[in-house]
C-alpha positions as CSV (number, residue, x, y, z in Angstrom):
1,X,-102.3,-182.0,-180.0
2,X,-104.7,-184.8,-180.5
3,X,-102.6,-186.3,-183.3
4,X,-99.6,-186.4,-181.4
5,X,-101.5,-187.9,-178.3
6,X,-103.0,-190.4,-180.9
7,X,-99.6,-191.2,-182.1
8,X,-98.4,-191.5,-178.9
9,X,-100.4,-194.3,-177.9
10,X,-100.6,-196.0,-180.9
11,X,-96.5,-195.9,-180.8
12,X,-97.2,-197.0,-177.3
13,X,-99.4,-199.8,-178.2
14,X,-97.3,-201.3,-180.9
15,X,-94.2,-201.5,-178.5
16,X,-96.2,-203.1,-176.3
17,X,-97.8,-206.0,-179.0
18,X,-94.1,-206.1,-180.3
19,X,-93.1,-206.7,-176.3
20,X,-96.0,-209.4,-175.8
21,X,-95.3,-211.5,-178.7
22,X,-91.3,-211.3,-177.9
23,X,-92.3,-212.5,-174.8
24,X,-94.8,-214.9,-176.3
25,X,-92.1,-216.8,-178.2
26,X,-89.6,-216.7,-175.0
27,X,-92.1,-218.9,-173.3
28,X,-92.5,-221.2,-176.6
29,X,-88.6,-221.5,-176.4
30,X,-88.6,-222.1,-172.6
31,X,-91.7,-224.7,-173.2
32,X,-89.2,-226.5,-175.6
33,X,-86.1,-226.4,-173.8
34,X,-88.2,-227.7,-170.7
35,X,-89.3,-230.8,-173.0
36,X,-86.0,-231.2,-174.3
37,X,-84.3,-231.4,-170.8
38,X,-87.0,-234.2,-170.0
39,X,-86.9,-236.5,-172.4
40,X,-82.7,-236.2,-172.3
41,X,-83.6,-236.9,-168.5
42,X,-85.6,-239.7,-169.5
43,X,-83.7,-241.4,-172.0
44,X,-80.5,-241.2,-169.5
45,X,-82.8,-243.0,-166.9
46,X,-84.1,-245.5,-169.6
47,X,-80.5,-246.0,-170.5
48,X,-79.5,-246.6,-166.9
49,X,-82.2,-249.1,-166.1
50,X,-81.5,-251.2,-168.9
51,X,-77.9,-251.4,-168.5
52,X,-79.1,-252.6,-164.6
53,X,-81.1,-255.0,-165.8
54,X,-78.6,-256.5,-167.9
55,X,-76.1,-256.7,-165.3
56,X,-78.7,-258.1,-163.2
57,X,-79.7,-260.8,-166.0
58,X,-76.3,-261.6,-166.5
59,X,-75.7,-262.4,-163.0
60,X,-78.7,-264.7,-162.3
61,X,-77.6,-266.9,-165.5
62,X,-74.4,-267.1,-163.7
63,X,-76.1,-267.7,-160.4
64,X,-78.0,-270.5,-162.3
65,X,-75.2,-272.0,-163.7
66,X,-73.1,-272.5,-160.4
67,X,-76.7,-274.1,-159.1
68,X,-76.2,-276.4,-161.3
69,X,-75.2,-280.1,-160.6
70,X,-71.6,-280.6,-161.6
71,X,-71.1,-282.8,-164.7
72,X,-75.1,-282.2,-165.4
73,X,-76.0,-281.6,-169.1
74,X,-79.6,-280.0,-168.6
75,X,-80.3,-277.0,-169.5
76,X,-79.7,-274.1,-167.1
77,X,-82.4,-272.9,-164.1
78,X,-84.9,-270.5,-166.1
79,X,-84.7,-266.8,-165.1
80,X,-88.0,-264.9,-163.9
81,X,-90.1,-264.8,-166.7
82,X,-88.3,-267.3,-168.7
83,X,-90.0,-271.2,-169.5
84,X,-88.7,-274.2,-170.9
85,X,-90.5,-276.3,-173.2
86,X,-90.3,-280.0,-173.6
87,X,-90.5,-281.4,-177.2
88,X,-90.8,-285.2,-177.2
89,X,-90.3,-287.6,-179.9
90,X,-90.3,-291.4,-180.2
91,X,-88.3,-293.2,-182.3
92,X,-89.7,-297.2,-182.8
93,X,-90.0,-299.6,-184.9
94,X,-92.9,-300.6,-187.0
95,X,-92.6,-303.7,-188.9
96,X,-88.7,-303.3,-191.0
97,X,-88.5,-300.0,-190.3
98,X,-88.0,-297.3,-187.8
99,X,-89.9,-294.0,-187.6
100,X,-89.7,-291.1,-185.3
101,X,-92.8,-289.5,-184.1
102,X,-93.6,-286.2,-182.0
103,X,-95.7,-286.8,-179.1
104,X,-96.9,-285.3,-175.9
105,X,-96.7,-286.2,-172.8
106,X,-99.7,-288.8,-172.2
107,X,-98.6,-291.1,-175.2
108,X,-98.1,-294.7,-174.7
109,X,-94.4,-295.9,-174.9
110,X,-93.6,-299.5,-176.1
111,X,-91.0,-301.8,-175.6
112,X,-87.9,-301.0,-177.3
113,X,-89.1,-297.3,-178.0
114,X,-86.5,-294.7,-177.9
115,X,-87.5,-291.5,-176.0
116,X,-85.9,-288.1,-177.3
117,X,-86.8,-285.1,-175.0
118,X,-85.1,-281.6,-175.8
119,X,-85.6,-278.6,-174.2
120,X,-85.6,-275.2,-175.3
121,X,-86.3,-272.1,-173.4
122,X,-88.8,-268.9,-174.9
123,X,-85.3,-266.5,-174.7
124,X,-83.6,-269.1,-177.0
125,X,-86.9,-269.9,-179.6
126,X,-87.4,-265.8,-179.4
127,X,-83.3,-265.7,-180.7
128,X,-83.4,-268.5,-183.4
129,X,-86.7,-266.7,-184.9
């Protein structure tokens, strides 16, 4: 009698480990499918918010461009977060020949100097690099 009732709960006691680590790895597969379904979630939102923003980008350049003076060959208005930078050169002579030189914004200019400004914006520097 004391074997069988030995048996018995060591039977018992197996089913039950076999139960706990069935359940055990249920969870782990839930845990998983719970992070799967997030970052699905989160890469649809990511998705989303960039095509928004590029909608959004698109229509302030177009808003910027209608600001713009008819018949006016600057550059368009900058977008948030966008700057334009100036680079100046001046072309002049010295003695026979001519020579073009960058400068910044405090140099002297003298008579019969040619001033070359050209503008370029950080999106467009960012693209050519």
């Amino acid at each position: 009698r004391a074997v069988l009732m030995s048996s018995s709960r060591a039977l018992e006691t197996s089913v039950e480990l076999m139960r706990t680590r069935r359940q055990q790895e249920d969870f782990v597969r839930q845990q998983e499918r719970n992070e799967n379904q997030r970052r699905i979630g989160l890469l649809n939102e990511l998705r989303d918010t960039d095509l928004r923003l590029a909608e959004t980008t698109a229509r302030l350049h177009a808003a910027s461009q209608k600001l713009q003076p008819s018949g006016a060959s600057a550059l368009p208005l900058p977008v948030a977060g966008e700057t334009f930078q100036a680079r100046i050169t001046i072309t002049g002579r010295a003695g026979d020949a001519s020579r073009s030189r960058p400068v910044d914004q405090d140099t002297e200019v003298a008579p019969g100097d040619t001033i070359e400004v050209r503008f370029s914006s950080d999106l467009q520097s960012a693209a050519i690099q």
